[in-house]
C-alpha positions in Angstrom: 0.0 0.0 0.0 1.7 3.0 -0.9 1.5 6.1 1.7 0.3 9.2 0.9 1.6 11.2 4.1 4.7 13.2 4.7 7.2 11.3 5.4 10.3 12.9 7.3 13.2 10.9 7.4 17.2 11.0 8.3 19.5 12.4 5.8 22.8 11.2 8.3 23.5 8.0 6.2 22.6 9.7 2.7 24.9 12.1 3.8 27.7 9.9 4.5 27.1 7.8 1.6 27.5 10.7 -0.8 30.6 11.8 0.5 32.2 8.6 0.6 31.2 7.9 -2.7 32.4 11.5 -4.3 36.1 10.8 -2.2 36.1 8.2 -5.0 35.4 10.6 -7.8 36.3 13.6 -6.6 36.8 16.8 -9.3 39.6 19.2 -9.6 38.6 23.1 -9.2 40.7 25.7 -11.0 41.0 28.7 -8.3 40.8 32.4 -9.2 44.8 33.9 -9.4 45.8 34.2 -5.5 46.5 37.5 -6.5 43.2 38.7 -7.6 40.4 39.7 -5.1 37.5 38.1 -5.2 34.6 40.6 -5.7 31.8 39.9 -3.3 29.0 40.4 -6.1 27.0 38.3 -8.0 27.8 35.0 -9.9 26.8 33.1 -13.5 27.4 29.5 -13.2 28.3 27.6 -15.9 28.5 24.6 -17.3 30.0 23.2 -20.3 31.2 19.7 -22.0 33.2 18.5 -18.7 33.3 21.0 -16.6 31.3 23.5 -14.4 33.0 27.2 -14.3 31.3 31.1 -11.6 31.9 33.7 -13.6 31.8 37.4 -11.9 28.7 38.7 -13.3 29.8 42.5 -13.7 33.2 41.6 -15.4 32.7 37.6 -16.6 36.2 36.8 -15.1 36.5 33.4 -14.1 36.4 33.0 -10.1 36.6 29.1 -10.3 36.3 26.0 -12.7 35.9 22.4 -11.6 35.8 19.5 -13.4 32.2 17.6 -13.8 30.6 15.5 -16.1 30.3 15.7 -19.7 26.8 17.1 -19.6 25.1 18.8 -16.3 22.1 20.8 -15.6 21.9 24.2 -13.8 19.3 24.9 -11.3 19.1 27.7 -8.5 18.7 25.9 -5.6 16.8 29.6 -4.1 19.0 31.0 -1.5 20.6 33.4 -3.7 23.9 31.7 -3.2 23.6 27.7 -4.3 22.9 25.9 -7.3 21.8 22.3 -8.1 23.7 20.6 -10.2 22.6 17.0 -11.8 24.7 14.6 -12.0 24.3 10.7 -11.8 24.7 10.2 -8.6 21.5 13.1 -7.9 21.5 17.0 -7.4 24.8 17.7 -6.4 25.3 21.5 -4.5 27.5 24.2 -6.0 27.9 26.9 -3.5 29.0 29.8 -5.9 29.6 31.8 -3.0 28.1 35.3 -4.7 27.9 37.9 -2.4 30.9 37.0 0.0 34.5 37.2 -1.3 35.1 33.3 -0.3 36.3 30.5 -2.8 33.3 29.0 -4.8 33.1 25.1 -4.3 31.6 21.9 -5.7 30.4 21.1 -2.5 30.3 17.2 -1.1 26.6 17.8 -0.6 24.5 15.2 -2.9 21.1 15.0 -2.9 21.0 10.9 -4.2 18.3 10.6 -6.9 17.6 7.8 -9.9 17.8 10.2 -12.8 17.0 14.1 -11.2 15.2 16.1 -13.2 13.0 18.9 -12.0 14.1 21.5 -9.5 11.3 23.8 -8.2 11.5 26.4 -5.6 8.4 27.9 -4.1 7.3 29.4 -0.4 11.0 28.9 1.4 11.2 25.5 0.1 13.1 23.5 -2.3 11.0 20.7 -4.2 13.4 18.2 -6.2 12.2 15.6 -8.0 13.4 11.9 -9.4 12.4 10.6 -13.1 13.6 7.0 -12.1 11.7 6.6 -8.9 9.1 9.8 -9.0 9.8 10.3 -5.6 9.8 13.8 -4.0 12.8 15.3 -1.7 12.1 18.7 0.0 13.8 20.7 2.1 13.6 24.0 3.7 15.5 26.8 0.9 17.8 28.4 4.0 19.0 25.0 5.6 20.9 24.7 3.0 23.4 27.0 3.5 23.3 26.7 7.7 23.1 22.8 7.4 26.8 20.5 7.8 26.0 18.5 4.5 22.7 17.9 3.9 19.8 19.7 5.3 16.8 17.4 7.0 14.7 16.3 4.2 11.0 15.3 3.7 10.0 12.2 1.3 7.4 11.8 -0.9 7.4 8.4 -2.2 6.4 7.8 -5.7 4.4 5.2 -7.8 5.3 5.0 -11.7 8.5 6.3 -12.5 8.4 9.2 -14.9 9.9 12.7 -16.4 7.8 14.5 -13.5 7.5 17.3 -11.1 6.0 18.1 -8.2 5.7 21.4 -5.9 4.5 22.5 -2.5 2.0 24.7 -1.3 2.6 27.4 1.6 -0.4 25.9 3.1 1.0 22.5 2.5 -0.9 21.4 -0.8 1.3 18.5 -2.6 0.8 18.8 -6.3 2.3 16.4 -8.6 2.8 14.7 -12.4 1.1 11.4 -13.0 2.7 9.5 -15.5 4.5 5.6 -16.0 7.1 4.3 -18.8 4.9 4.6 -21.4 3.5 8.4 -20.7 2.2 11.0 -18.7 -1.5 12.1 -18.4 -1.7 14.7 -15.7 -1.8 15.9 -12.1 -2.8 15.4 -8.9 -3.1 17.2 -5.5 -3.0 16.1 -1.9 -3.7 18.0 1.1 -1.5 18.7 3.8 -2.3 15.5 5.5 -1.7 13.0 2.1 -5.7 13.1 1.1 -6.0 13.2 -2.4 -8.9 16.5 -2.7 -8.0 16.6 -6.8 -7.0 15.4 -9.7 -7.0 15.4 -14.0 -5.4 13.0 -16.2 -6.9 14.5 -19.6 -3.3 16.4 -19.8 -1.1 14.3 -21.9 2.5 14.5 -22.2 2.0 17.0 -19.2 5.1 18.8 -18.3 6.9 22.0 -17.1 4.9 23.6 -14.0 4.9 27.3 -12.9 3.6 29.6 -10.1 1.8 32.4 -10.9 0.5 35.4 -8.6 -2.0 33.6 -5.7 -0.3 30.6 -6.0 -1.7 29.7 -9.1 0.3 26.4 -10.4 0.2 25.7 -13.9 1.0 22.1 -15.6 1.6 22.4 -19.4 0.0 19.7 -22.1 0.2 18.6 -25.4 -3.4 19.8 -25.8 -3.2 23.3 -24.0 -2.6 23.5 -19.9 -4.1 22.7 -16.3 -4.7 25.3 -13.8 -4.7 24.7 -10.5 -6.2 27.2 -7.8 -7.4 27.4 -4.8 -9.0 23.6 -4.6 -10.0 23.3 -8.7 -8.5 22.1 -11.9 -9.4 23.7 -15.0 -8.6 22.6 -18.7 -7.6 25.5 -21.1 -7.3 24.0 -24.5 -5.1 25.0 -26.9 -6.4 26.5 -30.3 -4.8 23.8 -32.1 -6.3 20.3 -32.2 -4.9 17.4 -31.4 -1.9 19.2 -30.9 -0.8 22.8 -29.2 2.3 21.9 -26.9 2.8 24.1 -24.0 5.9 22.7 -22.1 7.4 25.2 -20.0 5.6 28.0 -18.4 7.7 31.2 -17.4 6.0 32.9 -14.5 6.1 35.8 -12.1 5.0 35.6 -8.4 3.8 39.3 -8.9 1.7 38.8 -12.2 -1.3 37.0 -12.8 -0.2 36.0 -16.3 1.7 32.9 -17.7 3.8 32.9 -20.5 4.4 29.6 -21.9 6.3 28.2 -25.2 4.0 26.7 -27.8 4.4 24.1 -30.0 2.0 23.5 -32.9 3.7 20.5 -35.2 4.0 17.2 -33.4 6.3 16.0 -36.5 8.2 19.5 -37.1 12.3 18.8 -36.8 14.4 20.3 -34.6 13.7 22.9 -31.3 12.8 26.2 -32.9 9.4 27.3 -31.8 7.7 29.8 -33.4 5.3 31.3 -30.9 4.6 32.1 -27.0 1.4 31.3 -25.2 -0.4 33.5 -22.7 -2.7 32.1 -19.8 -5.1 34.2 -17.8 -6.2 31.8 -14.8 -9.2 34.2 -14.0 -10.7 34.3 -17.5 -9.6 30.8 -18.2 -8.0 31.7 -21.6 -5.1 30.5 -23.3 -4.2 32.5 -26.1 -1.1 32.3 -28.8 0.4 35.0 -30.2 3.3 34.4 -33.1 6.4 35.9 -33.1 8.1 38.6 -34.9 8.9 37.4 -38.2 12.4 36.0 -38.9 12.5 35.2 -35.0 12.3 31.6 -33.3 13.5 30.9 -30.2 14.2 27.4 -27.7 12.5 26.6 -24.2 16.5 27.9 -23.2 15.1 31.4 -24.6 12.6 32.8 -22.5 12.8 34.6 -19.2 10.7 37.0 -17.0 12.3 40.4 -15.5 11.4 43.7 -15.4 7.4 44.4 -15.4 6.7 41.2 -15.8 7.5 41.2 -19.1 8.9 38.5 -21.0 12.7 38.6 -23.1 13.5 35.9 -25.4 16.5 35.4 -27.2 15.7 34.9 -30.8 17.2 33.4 -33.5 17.7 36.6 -34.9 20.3 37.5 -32.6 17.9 40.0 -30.4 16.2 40.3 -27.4 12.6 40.7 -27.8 10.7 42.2 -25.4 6.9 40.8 -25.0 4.7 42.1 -23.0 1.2 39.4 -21.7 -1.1 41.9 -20.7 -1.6 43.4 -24.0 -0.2 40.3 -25.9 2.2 42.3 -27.8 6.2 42.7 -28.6 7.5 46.4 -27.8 10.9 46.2 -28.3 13.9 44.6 -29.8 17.4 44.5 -28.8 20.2 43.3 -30.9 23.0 41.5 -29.2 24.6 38.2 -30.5 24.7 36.8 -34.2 21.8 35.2 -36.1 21.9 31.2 -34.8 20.4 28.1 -35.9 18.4 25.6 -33.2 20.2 22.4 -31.7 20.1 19.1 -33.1 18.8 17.6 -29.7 17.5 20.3 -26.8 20.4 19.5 -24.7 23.1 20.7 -27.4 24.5 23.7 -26.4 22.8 27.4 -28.0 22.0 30.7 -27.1 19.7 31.1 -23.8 18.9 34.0 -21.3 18.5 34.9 -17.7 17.2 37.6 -16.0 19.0 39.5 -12.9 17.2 42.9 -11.9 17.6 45.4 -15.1 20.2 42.9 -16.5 20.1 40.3 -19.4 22.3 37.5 -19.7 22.5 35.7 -23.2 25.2 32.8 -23.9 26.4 32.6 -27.6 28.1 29.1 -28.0 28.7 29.5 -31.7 31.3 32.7 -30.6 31.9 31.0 -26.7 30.7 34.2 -25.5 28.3 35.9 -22.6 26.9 38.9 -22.6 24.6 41.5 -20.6 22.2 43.6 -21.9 20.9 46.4 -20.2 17.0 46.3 -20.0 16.2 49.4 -19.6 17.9 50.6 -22.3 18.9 47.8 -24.7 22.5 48.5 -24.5 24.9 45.7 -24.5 26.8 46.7 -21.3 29.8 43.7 -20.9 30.8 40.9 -23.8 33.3 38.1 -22.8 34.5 35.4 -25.2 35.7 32.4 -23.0 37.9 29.6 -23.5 35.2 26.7 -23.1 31.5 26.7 -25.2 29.4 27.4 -22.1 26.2 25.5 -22.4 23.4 25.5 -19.7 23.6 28.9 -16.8 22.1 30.3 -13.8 22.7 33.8 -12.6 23.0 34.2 -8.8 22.4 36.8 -6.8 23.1 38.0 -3.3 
């Protein structure tokens, strides 16, 4: 009988099994120059084939490399100081250090997880979440930096394994994907006690999740999205039947509205996507809106910052500037050259994230970085490195 409750549980063995097995395997880390202070600012982690390197984020000097595997994913682990790296032994911490003038380190610190995936952070905690068990670790956000190794840890077993996620509620609410080996169909919610109060499996292929102003949670589909709030599911369908893909939704916790990426052509090749969706959980619309022409973009591409808007890095080099409430682009900002879409999603190409006023873009095809000033479109710093950086997270104190 599987159990539905919360179920805290010691991390003391876990943590003692992770370090002995990364004294095995341990990675090399390339310092800053002794001689160089270490700014106490913010940080861009980055990874690329082999290797993980935090970058300075106002000059792009390199405060530390370490050596990693030949392809790991970035996530903010939501303290404003560590990331999550995946690896195969689980989510491995990076403590990037931003905001102090200390040594950056590939920390010990392994979350162990068959095949991580998702990493969501939400109300103080961190959610991460295991395609090869679809179980659920969760942690309180600021324990990780206070804890020696790993933090105390709650479990949420899981049934079918599959490319899922799951997130928590302030209130407690558990909502997660429900999926096997052979597919996913759609969500479901527990209460803070295990009950199971909802749930909707008319979402196939559901992925991606997002939270929106009121803790509105959003699952993406094939067919259009789920919205979850306050107690009720609703189905938005997309305008395109059998087939309108939203599979990541890029949200802000101060605005109502969801962007998410949109995918119209089950059979089309490659990972260029052509137009943006917008969600308005109190209507209960989902609209698409194309973008401008000679402009695709990735799922890598799109980012919320300044007035909620949305910037995504186009194939045409710029920045374009979208805003949901009136469903309409204002603005484009050149910055990096025209660039063709990956083979397979995971190949390294342009991408973007968001710090205050500043955009960060990658260009692989030049091994560069770059910020762009939002406010007035201005390329402010380039940096051409020595590696093709791949997957990033800025950090911020």
């Amino acid at each position: 009988m599987r159990v539905n409750h919360l179920r805290r549980v010691s991390v003391t063995a876990l943590a003692l099994g992770a370090v002995a097995t990364l004294a095995a395997c341990s990675s090399g880390t390339t310092p800053a120059a002794e001689s160089t202070a270490i700014a106490a600012g913010p940080r861009v982690a980055v990874s690329y084939e082999g290797g993980l390197r935090v970058l300075d984020a106002d000059t792009f000097e390199t405060v530390a490399d370490f050596d990693s595997e030949e392809y790991t994913r970035l996530n903010l682990a939501g303290d404003d100081r560590n990331v999550m790296v995946t690896t195969s032994e689980g989510f491995r911490v990076l403590d990037t250090a931003a905001g102090t003038t200390e040594q950056p380190q590939l920390t010990d610190t392994v979350f162990e997880a068959e095949k991580p995936g998702h990493v969501v952070r939400h109300g103080g905690k961190t959610i991460l979440y295991a395609d090869g068990t679809s179980d659920t670790t969760i942690f309180d956000t600021a324990a990780l930096e206070s804890a020696d190794g790993l933090p105390e840890t709650e479990s949420i077993p899981g049934v079918d394994a599959h490319h899922g996620v799951s997130i928590v509620l302030e209130d407690g609410t558990f909502l997660t994907t429900v999926g096997n080996s052979n597919g996913r169909t759609g969500i479901e919610v527990r209460d803070a006690s295990g009950a199971v109060v909802a749930k909707n499996d008319q979402c196939p292929g559901v992925h991606g999740e997002g939270t929106a102003e009121g803790e509105i949670v959003v699952f993406g589909c094939e067919n259009g999205a789920l919205i979850y709030d306050k107690g009720q599911i609703t189905k938005l369908d997309a305008p395109d039947q059998p087939y309108g893909r939203t599979g990541n939704a890029y949200v802000s916790e101060t605005s109502p509205l969801i962007v998410g990426d949109y995918k119209d052509d089950p059979d089309a090749e490659g990972s260029l996507l052509h137009a943006v969706t917008v969600i308005d959980p109190a209507a209960k619309t989902l609209d698409v809106v194309k973008l401008p022409d000679g402009a695709e973009y990735t799922w890598r591409g799109v980012a919320r910052g300044p007035g909620d808007l949305a910037y995504i890095i186009g194939s045409d080099g710029a920045v374009h500037v979208f805003d949901p409430t009136t469903k309409t682009f204002t603005a484009s900002y050149p910055v990096i050259d025209a660039w063709e879409g990956p083979a397979k999603y995971q190949d390294a190409h342009p991408g973007i994230s968001i710090a205050g006023d500043t955009a960060y873009v990658t260009e692989p095809a030049g091994n560069s970085i770059h910020a762009v000033d939002l406010t007035t479109g201005n390329v402010t710093e380039s940096k051409q490195l020595d590696v093709t950086p791949n997957e990033f997270v800025v950090v911020t104190a």
